[in-house]
Backbone as a chain_set.jsonl record, in Angstrom:
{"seq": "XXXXXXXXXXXXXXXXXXXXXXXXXXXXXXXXXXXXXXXXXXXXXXXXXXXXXXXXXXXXXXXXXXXXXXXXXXXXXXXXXXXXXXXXXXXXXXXXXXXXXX", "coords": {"N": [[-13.515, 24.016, -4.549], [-11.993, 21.273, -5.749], [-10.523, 18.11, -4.802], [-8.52, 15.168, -5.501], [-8.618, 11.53, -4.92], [-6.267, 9.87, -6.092], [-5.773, 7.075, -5.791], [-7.653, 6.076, -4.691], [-9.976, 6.768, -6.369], [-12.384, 5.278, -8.747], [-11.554, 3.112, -11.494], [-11.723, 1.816, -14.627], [-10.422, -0.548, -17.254], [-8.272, -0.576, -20.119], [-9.55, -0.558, -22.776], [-12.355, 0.595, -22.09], [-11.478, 3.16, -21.05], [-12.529, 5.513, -21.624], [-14.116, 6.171, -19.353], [-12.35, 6.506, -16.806], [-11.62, 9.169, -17.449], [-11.219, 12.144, -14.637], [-11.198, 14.57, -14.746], [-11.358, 17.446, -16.843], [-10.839, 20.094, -19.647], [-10.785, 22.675, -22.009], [-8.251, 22.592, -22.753], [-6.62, 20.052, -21.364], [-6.833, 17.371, -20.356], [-7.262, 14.687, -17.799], [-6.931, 11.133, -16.214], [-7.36, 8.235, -14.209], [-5.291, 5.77, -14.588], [-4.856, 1.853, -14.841], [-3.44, -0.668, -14.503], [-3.348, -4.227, -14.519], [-1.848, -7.025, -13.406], [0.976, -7.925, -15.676], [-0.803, -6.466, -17.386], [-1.566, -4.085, -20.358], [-1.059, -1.328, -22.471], [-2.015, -0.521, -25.654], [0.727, 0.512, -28.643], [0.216, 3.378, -29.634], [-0.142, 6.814, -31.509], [0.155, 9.604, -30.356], [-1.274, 12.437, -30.301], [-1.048, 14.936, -28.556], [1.072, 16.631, -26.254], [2.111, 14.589, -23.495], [1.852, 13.455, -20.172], [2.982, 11.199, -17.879], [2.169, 9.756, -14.454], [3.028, 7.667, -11.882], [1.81, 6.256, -9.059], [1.348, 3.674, -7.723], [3.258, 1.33, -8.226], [4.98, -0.17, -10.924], [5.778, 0.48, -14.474], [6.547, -0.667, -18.018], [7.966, 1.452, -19.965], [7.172, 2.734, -23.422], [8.56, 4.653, -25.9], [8.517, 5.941, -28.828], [9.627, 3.745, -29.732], [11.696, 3.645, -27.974], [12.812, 2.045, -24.836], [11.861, 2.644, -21.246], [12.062, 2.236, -17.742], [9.338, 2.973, -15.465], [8.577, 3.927, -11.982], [7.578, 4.132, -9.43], [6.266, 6.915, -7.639], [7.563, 8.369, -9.884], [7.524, 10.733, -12.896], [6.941, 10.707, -16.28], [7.224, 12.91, -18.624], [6.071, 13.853, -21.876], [6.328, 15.072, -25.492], [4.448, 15.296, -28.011], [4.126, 11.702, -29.437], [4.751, 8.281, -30.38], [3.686, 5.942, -28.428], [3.581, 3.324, -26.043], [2.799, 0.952, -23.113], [3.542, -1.467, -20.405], [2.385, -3.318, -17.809], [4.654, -5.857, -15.517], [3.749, -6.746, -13.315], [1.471, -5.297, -12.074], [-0.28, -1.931, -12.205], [-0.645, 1.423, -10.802], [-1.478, 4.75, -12.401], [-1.555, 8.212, -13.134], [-2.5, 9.724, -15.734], [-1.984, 12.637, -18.003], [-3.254, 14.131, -20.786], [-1.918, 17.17, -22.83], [-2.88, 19.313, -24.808], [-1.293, 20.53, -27.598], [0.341, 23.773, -27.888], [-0.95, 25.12, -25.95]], "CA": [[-12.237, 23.326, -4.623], [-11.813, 19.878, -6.002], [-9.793, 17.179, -4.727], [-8.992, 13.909, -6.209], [-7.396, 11.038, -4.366], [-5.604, 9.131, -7.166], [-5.298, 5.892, -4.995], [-9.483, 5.602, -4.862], [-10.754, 6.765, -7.619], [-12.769, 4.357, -9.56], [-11.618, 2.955, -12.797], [-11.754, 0.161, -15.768], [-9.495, -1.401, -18.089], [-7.867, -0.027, -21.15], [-11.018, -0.851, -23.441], [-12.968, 1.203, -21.228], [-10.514, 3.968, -20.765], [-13.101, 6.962, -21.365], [-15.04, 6.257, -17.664], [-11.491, 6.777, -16.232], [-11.372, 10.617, -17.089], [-11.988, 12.356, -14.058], [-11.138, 16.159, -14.788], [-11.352, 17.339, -18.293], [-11.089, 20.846, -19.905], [-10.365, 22.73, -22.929], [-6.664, 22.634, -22.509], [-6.245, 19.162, -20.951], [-7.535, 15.941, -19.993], [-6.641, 13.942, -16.559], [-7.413, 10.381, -16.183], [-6.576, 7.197, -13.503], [-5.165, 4.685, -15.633], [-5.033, 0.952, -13.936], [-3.196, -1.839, -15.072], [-3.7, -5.53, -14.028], [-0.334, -7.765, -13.595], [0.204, -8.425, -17.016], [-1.535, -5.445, -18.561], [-0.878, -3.277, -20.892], [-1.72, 0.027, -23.25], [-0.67, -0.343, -27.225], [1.3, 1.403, -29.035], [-0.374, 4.454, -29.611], [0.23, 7.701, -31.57], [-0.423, 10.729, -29.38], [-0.884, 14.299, -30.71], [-0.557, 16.031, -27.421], [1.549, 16.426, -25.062], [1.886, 13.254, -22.557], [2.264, 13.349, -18.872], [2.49, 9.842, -16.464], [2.646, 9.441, -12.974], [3.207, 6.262, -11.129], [1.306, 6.171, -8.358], [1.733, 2.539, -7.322], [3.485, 0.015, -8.988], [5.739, 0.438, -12.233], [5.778, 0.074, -16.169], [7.753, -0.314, -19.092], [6.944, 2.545, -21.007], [8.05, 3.109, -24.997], [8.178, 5.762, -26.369], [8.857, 5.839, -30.381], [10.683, 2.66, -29.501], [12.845, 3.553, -26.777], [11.946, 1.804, -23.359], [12.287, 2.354, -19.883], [11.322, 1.596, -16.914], [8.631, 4.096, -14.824], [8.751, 3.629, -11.315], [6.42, 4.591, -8.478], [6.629, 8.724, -7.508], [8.473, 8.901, -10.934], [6.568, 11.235, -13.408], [7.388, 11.121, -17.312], [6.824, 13.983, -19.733], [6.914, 14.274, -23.317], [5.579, 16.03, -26.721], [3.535, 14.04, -29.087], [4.909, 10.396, -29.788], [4.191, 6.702, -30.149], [3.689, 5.382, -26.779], [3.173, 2.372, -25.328], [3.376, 0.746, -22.065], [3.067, -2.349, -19.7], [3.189, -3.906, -16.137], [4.267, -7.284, -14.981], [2.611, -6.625, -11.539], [0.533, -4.01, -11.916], [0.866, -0.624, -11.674], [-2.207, 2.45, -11.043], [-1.112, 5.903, -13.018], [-2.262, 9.644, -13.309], [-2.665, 10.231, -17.037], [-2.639, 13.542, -18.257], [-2.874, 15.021, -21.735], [-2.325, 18.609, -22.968], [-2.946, 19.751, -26.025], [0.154, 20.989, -28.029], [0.08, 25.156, -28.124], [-1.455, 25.331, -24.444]], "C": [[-12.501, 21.83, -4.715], [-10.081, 19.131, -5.253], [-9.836, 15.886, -4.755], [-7.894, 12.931, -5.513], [-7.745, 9.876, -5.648], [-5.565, 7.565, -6.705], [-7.188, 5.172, -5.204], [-10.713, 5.853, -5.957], [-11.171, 5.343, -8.482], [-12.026, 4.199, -10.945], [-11.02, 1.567, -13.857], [-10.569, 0.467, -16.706], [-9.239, -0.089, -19.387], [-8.566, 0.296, -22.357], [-11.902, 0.198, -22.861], [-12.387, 2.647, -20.618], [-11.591, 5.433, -20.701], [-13.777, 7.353, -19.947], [-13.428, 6.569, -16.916], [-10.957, 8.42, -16.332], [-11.347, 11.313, -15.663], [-11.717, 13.959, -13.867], [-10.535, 16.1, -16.325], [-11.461, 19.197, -18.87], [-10.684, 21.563, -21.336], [-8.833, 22.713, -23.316], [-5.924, 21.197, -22.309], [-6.775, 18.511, -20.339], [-6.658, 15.371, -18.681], [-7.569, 12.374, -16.095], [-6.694, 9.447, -15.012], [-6.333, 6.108, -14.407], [-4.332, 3.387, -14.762], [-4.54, 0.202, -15.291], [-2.756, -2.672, -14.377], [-2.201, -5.831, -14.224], [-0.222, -8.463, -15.546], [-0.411, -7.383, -17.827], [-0.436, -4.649, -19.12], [-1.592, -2.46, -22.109], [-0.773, -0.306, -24.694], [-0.374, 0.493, -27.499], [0.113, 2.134, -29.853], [-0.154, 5.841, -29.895], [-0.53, 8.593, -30.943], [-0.198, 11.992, -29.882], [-0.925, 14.769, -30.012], [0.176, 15.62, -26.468], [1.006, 15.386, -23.625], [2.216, 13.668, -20.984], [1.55, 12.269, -17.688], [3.15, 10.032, -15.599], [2.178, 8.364, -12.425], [3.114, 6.603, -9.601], [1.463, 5.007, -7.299], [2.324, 1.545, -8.095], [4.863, 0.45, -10.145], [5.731, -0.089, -13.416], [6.889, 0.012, -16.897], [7.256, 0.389, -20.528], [8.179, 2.411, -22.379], [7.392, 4.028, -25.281], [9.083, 6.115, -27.639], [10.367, 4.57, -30.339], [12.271, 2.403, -28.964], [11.9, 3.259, -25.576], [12.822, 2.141, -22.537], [11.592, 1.954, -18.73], [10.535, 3.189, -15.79], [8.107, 3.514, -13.442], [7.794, 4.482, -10.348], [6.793, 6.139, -7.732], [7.304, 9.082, -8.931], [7.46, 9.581, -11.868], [7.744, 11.08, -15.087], [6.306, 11.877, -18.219], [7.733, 13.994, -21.13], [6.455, 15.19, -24.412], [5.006, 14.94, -27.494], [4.57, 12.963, -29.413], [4.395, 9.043, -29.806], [4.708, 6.38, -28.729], [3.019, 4.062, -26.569], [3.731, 1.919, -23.849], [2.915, -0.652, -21.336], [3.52, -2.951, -18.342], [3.282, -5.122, -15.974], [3.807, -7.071, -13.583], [1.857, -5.869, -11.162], [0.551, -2.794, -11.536], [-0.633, 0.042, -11.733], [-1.114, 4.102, -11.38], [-2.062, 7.084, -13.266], [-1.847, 9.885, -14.65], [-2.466, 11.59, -18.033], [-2.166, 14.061, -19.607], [-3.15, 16.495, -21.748], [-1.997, 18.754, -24.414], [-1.923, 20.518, -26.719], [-0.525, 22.502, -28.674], [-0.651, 25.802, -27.106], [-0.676, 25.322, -23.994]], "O": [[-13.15, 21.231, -3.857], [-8.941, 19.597, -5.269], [-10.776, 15.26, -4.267], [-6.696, 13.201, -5.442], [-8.77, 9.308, -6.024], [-5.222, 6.826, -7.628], [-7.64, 4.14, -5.703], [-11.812, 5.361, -6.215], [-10.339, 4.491, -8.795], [-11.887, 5.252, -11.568], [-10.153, 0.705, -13.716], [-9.95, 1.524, -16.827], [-9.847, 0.975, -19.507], [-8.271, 1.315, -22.981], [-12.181, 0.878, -23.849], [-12.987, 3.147, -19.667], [-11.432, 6.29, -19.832], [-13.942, 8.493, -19.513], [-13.806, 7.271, -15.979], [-10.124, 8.897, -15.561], [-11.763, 10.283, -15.132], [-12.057, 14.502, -12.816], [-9.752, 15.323, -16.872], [-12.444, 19.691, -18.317], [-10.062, 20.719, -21.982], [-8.535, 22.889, -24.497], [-4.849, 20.997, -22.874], [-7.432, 19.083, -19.469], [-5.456, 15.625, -18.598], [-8.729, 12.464, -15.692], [-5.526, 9.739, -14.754], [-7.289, 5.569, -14.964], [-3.341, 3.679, -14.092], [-4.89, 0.284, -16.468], [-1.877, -2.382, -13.566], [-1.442, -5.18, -14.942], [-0.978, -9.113, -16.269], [-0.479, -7.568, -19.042], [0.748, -4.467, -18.836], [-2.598, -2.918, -22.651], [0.444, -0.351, -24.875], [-0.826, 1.517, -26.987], [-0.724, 1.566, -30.554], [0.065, 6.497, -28.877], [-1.756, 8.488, -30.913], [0.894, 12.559, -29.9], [-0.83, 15.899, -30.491], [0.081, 14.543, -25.88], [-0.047, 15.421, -22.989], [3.175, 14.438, -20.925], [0.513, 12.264, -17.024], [4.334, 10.368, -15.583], [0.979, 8.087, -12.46], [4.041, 7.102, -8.964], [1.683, 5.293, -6.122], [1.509, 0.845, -8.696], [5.571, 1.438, -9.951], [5.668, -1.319, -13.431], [7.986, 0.481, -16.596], [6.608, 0.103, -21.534], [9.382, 2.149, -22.398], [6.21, 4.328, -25.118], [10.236, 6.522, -27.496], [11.53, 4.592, -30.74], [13.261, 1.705, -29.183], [10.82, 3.769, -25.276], [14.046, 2.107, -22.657], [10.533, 1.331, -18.817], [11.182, 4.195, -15.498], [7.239, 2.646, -13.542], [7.34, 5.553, -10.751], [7.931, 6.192, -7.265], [7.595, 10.273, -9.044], [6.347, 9.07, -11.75], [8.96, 11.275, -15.079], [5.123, 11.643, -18.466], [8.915, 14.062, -21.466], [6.167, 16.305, -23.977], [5.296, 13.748, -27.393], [5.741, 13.266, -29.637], [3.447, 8.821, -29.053], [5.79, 6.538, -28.163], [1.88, 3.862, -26.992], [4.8, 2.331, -23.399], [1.8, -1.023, -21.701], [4.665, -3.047, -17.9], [2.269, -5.792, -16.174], [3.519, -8.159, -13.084], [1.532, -5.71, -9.986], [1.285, -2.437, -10.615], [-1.579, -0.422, -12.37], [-0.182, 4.431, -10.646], [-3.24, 6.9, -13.572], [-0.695, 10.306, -14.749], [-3.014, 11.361, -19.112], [-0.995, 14.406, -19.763], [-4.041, 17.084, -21.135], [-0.996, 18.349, -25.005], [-1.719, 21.516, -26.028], [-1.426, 22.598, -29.507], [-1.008, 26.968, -27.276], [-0.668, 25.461, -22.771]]}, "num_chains": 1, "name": "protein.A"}
């Protein structure tokens, strides 16, 4: 049995995004994704299924150029789409893709 605390996990910048995996399988990917006050992820087409969780902090996520705002315990799910997102104060997020037909 694995368990992962989301709060301590190690991990780098947006550039650097592949060392932030930290469970990975044929079905779906799970990563900590960290952003600095000020940071932020570009817009970005996604062929699988998206799923963020706000852990600490909150973003302003787009998604095919509708924003909102993603708030700390709040989780958003979607299906493939342009995504982007950013924090003015920083925010730490649970990542997870799934592959569309899983």
């Amino acid at each position: 049995m694995q368990i992962f605390d989301l709060m301590n996990l190690e991990a780098e910048g947006y550039e650097n995004r592949k060392v932030n995996v930290f469970y990975q399988n044929e079905s779906f990917k799970t990563r900590v994704i960290v952003l600095e006050a000020g940071g932020k992820i570009p817009e970005c087409q996604m062929d699988t299924y998206v799923m963020f969780y706000v852990v600490k902090g909150e973003v302003t996520l787009s998604k095919n150029q509708e924003t909102s705002i993603l708030k700390e315990n709040q989780v958003f799910i979607t299906e493939p789409a342009l995504l982007s997102m950013e924090s003015a104060e920083g925010a730490r997020l649970m990542g997870i893709q799934i592959k569309a037909g899983n």
